[in-house]
C-alpha positions as CSV (number, residue, x, y, z in Angstrom):
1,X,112.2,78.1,103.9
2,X,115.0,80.7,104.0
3,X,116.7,82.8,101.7
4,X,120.0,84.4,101.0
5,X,119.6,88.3,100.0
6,X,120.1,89.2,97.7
7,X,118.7,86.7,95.3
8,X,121.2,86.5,91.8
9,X,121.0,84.4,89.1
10,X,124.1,83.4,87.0
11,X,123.7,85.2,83.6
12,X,126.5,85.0,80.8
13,X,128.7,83.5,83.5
14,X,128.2,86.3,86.1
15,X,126.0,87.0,88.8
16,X,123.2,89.3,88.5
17,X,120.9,90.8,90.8
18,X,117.2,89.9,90.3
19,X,115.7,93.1,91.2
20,X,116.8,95.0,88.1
21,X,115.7,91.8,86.0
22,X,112.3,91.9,87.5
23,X,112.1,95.6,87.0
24,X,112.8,94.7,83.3
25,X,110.0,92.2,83.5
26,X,107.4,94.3,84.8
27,X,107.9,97.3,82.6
28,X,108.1,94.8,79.3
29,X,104.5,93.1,80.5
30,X,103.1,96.3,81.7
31,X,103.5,97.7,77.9
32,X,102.2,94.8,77.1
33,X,98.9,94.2,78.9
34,X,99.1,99.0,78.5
35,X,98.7,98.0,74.4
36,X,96.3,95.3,74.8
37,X,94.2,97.5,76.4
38,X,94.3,100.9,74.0
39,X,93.2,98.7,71.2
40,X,90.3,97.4,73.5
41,X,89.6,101.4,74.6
42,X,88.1,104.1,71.8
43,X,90.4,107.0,72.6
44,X,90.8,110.4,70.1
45,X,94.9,110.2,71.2
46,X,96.1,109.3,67.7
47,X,99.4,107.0,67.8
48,X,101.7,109.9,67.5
49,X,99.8,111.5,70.5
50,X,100.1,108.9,72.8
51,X,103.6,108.7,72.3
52,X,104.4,111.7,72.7
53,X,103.1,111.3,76.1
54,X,104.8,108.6,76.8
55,X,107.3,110.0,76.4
56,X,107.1,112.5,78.4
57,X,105.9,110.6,81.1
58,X,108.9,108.0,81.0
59,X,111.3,111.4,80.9
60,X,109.4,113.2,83.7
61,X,109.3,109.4,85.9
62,X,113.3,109.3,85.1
63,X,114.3,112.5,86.2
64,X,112.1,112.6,89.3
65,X,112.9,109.2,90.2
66,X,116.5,110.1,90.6
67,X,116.2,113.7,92.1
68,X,113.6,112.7,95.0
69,X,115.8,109.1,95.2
70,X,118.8,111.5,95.7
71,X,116.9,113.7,98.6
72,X,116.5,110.8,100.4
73,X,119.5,111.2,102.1
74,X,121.4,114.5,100.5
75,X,124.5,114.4,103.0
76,X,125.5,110.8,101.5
77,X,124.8,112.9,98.0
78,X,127.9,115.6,99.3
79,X,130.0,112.9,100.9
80,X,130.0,110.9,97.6
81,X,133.0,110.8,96.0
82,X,131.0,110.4,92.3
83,X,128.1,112.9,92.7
84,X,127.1,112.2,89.7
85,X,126.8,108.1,89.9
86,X,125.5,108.7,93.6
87,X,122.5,110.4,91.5
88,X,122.1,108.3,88.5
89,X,121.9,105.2,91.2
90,X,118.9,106.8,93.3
91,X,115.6,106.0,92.5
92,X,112.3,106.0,93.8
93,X,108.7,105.5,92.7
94,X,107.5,108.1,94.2
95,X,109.4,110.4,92.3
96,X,108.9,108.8,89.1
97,X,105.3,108.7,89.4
98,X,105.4,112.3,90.7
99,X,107.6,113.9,87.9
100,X,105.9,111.1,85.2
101,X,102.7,112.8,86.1
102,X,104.3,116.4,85.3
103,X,105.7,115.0,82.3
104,X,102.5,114.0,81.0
105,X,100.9,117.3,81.4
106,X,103.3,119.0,79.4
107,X,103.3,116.6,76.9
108,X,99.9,117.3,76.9
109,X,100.5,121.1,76.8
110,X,102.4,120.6,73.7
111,X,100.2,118.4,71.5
112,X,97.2,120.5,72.8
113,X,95.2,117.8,74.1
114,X,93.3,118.1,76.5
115,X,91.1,114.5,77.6
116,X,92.7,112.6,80.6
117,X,94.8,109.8,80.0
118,X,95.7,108.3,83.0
119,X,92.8,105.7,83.3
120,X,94.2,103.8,81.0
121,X,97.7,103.1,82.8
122,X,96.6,102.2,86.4
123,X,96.4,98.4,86.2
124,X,99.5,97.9,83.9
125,X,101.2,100.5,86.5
126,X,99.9,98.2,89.8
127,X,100.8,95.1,87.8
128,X,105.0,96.3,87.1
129,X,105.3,97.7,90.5
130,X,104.0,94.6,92.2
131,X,106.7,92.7,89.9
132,X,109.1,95.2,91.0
133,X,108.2,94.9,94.5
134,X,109.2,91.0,94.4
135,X,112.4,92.2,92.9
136,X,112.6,94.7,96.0
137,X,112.1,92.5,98.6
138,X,114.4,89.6,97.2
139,X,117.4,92.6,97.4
140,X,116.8,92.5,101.2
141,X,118.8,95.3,102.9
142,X,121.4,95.9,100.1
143,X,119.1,98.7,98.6
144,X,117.0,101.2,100.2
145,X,113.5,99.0,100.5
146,X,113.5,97.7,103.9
147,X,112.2,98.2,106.9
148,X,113.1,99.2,110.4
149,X,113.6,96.7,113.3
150,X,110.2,94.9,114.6
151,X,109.6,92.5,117.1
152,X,106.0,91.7,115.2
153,X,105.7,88.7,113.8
154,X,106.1,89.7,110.7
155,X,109.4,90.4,111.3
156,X,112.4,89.0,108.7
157,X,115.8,88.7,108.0
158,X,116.7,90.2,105.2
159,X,120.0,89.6,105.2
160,X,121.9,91.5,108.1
161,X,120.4,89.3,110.9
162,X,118.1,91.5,112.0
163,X,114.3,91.2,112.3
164,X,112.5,94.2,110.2
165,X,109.5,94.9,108.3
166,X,109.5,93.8,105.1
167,X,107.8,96.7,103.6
168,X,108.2,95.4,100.2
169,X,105.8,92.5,101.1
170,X,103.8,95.0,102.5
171,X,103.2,97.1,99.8
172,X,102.5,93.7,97.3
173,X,99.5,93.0,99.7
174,X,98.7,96.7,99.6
175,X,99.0,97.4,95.9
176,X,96.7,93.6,95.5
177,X,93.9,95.1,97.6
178,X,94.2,98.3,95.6
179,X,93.9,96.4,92.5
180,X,90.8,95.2,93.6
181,X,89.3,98.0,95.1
182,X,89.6,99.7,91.9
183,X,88.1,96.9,89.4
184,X,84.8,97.3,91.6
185,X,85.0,100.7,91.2
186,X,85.6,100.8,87.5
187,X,82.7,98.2,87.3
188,X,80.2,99.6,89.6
189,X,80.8,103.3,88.5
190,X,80.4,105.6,86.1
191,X,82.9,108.7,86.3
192,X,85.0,111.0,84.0
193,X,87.5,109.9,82.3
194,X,90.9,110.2,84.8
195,X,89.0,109.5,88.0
196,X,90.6,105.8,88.6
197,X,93.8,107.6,88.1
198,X,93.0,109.9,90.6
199,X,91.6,107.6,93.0
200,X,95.0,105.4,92.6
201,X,97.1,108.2,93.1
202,X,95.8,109.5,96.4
203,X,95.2,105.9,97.8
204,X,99.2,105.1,97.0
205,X,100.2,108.5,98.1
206,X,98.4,107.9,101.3
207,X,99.9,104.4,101.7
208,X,103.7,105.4,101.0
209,X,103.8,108.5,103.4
210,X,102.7,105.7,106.5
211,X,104.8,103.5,105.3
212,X,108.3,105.0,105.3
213,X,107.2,105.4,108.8
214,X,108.5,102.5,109.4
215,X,111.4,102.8,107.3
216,X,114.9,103.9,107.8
217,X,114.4,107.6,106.8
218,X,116.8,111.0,106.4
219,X,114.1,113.6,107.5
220,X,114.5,117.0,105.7
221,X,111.9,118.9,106.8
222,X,109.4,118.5,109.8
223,X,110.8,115.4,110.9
224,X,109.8,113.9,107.2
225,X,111.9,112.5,104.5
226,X,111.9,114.2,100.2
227,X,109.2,111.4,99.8
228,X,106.8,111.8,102.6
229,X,106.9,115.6,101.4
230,X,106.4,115.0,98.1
231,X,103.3,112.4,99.3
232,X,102.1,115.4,101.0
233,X,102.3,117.5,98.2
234,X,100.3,115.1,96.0
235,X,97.6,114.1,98.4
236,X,96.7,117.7,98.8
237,X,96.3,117.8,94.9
238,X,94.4,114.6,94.7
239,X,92.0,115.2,97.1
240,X,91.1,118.6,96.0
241,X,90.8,116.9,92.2
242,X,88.6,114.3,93.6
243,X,86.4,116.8,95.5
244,X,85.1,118.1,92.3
245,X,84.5,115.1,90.9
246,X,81.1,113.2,91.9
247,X,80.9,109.6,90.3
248,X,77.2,107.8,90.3
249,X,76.3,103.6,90.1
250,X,75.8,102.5,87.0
């Protein structure tokens, strides 16, 4: 089976990229399946609280999305002849998660509250960026999610005629197995309340800075690209959270 990238669909008479529609999708059944399970979880956030950090999370997510997303490549940012647009168009999730995490903490700051709340999130987060991840790799090489040239086998066009790594796929599998992984933790374990977060965090951190590896990168800094630092930068923070953390079997 082949396909033409990127994938549209006719909408209103015009043709519409499915990646933002995915994107869509994911977020609405990720809220979704995130208030499912808050009613199912005894929490002291009161409603008020927990919107106020999400709030701040989807603030934080936006803003770092779009200034790590922008680093990627900061001479296209000065050759741009709309700055501005150039900036609003760059994203990534690992600026989003990044900032979304620094968002929450100062939300948190502000409603003085102090209990982790991050457990909570994980699975709805996995479940939208695997959606958005379908929506990524269906785009092919007309955004910024694909991979280098491979002669592997798992090797695809993606729409330019060359064979590359189809990181998106990659990172479906990846974020599957994680999904997994952490279930038989969360079933098998008992740990404070933010551990799973942490755990997912550091094992996506970890997986992202190998992966754009393989990816058509802008390096910045010690041969790495604005995400691969910021991975850095996280990983060093995860692991020293997790290192004072000791979960036991249930």
């Amino acid at each position: 089976m082949t396909i033409d990238f990127p994938v549209t669909v006719e909408l209103f008479g015009h043709s519409v990229l499915i990646h933002p529609i995915l994107e869509t999708v994911g977020i609405f059944i990720a809220m979704r399946y995130y208030g499912f399970l808050r009613k199912r979880n005894k929490s002291s956030l009161t409603t008020i609280h927990s919107f106020s950090i999400i709030i701040g999370a989807l603030i934080g997510a936006l803003l770092g999305s779009k200034i790590i997303g922008t680093l990627e490549n900061p001479q296209a940012l000065l050759d741009a002849k709309n700055q501005f647009l150039f900036f609003w168009t760059s994203n990534t999730i690992v600026g989003g998660l990044t900032f979304g995490l620094i968002g929450v903490e100062i939300a948190k700051k502000i409603i003085a509250h102090k209990e982790s709340t991050g457990d909570l999130i994980v699975f709805p987060l996995i479940l939208a960026m695997i959606i958005g991840r379908i929506g990524c790799f269906l785009t092919g090489v007309y955004e910024q999610t694909f991979g280098v040239e491979t002669a592997s086998i798992f090797g695809m066009d993606l729409g330019d005629g060359l064979m590359r790594h189809p990181v998106a796929l990659y990172e479906i599998v990846y974020l599957i197995l994680l999904w997994i992984v952490l279930k038989i933790v969360q079933k098998k374990y008992i740990y404070p309340s933010g551990y799973l977060f942490q755990v997912f965090m550091l094992a996506y951190f970890l997986f992202r800075f190998c992966l754009d590896f393989i990816k058509p990168i802008h390096p910045i800094f010690l041969g790495l690209s604005s995400i691969q630092l910021t991975c850095v930068c996280v990983i060093i923070y995860y692991i020293f959270k997790l290192s004072q953390t000791k979960p036991c079997l249930k």
